[in-house]
C-alpha positions as CSV (number, residue, x, y, z in Angstrom):
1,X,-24.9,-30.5,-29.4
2,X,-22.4,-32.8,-28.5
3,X,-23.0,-36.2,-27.2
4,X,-21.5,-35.3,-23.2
5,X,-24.5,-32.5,-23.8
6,X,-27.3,-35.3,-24.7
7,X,-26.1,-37.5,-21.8
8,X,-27.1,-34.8,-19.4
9,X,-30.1,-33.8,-21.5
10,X,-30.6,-37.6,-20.9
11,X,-29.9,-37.6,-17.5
12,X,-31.9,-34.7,-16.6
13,X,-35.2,-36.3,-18.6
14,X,-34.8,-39.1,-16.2
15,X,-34.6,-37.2,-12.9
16,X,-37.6,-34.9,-14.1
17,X,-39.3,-38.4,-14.4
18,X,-38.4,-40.0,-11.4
19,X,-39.2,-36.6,-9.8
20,X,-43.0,-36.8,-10.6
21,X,-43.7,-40.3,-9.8
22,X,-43.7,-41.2,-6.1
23,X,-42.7,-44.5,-5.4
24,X,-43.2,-46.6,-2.5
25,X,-44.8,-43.8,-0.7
26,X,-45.4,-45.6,2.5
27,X,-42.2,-47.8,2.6
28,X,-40.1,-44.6,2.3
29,X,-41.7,-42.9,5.0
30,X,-42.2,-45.0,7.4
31,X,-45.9,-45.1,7.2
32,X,-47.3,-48.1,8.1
33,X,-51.0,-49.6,7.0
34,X,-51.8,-51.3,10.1
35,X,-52.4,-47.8,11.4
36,X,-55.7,-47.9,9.7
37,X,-56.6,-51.4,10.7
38,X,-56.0,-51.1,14.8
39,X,-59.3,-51.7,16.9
40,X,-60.7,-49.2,18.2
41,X,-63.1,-48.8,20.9
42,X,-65.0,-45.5,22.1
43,X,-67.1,-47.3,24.8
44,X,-64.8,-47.8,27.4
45,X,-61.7,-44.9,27.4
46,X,-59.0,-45.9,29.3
47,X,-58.8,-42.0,31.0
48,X,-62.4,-40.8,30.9
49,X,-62.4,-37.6,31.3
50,X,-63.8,-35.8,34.9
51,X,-67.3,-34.3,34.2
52,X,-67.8,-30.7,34.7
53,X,-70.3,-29.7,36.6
54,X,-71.6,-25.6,36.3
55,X,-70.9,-24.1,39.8
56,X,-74.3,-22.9,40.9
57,X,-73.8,-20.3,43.6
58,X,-77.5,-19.4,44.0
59,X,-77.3,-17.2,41.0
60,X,-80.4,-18.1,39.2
61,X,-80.9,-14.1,37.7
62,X,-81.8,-13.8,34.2
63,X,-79.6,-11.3,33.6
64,X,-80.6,-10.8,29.7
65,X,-84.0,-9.4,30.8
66,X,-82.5,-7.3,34.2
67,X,-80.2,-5.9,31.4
68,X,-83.5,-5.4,29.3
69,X,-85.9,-3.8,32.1
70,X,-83.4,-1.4,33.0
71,X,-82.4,-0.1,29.8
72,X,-86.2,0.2,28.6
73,X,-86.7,1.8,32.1
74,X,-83.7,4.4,31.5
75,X,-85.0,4.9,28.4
76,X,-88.4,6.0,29.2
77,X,-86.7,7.9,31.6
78,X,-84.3,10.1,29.5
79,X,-88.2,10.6,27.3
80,X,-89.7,12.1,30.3
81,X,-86.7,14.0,31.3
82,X,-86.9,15.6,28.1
83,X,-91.0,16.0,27.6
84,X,-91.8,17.5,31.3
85,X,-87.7,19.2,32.2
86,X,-86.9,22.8,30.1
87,X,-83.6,21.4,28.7
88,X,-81.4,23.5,26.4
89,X,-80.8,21.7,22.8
90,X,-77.4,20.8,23.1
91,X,-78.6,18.7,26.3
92,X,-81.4,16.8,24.4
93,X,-79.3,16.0,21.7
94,X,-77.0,14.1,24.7
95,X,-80.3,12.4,26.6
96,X,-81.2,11.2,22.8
97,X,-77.8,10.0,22.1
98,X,-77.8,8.3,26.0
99,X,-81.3,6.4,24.2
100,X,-79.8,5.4,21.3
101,X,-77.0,3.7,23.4
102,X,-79.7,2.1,26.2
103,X,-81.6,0.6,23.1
104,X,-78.6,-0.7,21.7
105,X,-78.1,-2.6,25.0
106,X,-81.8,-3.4,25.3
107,X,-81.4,-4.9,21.6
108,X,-78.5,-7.0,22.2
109,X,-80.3,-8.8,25.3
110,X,-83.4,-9.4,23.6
111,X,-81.1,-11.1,20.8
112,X,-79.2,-13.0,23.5
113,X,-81.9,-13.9,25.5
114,X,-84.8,-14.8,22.2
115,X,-81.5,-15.6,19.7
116,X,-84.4,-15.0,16.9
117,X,-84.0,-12.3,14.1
118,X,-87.2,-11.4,13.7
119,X,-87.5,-10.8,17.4
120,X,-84.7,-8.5,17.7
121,X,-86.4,-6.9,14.3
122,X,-89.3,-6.0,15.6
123,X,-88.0,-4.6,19.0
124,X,-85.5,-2.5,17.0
125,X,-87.8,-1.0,15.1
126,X,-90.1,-0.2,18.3
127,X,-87.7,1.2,20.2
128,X,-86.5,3.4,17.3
129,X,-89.8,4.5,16.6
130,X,-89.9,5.2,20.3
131,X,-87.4,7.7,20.5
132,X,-88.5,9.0,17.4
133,X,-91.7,9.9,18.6
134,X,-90.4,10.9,22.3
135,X,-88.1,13.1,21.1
136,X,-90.5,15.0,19.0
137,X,-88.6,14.0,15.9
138,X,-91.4,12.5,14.0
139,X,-95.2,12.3,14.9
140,X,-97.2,8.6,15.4
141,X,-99.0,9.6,12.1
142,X,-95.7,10.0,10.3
143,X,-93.8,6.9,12.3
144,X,-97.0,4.6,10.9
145,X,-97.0,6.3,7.0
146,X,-93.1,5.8,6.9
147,X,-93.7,2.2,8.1
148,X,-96.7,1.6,5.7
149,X,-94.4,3.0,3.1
150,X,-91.8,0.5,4.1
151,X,-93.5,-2.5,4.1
152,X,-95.4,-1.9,1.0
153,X,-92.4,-1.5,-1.1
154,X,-91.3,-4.3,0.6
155,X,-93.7,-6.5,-0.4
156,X,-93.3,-5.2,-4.1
């Protein structure tokens, strides 16, 4: 190497250097430190802003448990549609699907309404056992030895 080739060896060292170390951060960007020692005051905002008030319209309905009632009712419903009406198979398999979608909604409301898991738990597991047993899928005996089952292995 010549020395023209070790000047910009040099050269480039330097800039690589300069490079990494930042110096006078906030004089170079115009950031100023008296930014972090202004007064501030919460208690008294200049432009307080309006307060909201909920527009009440005589609508005091808990609609969470009107959503809840109906769908239990429906669902009871579509169970004695299919226990006392002659309905083909194809048909029962339809009212049994229109269940599973009426305790979906009936599980969602309860969740909204309680916002506890072990609520919404429990009242899934009813209502699925519910249609279980109205739909002649399973018997009671054989809803309450697959839940034993359950919640003894469970517990293991």
């Amino acid at each position: 190497m010549n020395s023209d080739d070790h000047e910009k060896v040099k050269q480039i060292k330097e800039l690589a250097a300069d490079i990494r170390e930042i110096k006078d951060f906030t004089q170079n960007t115009n950031f100023d430190m008296s930014f972090f020692n202004s007064a501030v005051s919460h208690s008294n905002p200049v432009n307080p802003a309006p307060e909201i008030k909920p527009v009440n319209m005589g609508n005091n309905k808990d609609w969470h448990i009107i959503i809840l009632v109906l769908c239990v009712l429906g669902l009871f419903g579509l169970i004695a549609a299919n226990a006392l009406l002659t309905i083909d198979p194809k048909l029962t398999v339809l009212l049994m699907v229109a269940g599973l979608i009426m305790i979906t909604f009936a599980i969602m409301s309860i969740h909204l309404k309680f916002n506890n898991q072990g609520a919404t738990l429990i009242a899934a597991f009813f209502f699925i056992a519910v249609v279980l047993i109205g739909f002649e899928i399973f018997t009671p005996r054989e809803i309450a030895d697959k839940a034993e089952t359950f919640y003894s292995s469970a517990s293991q």
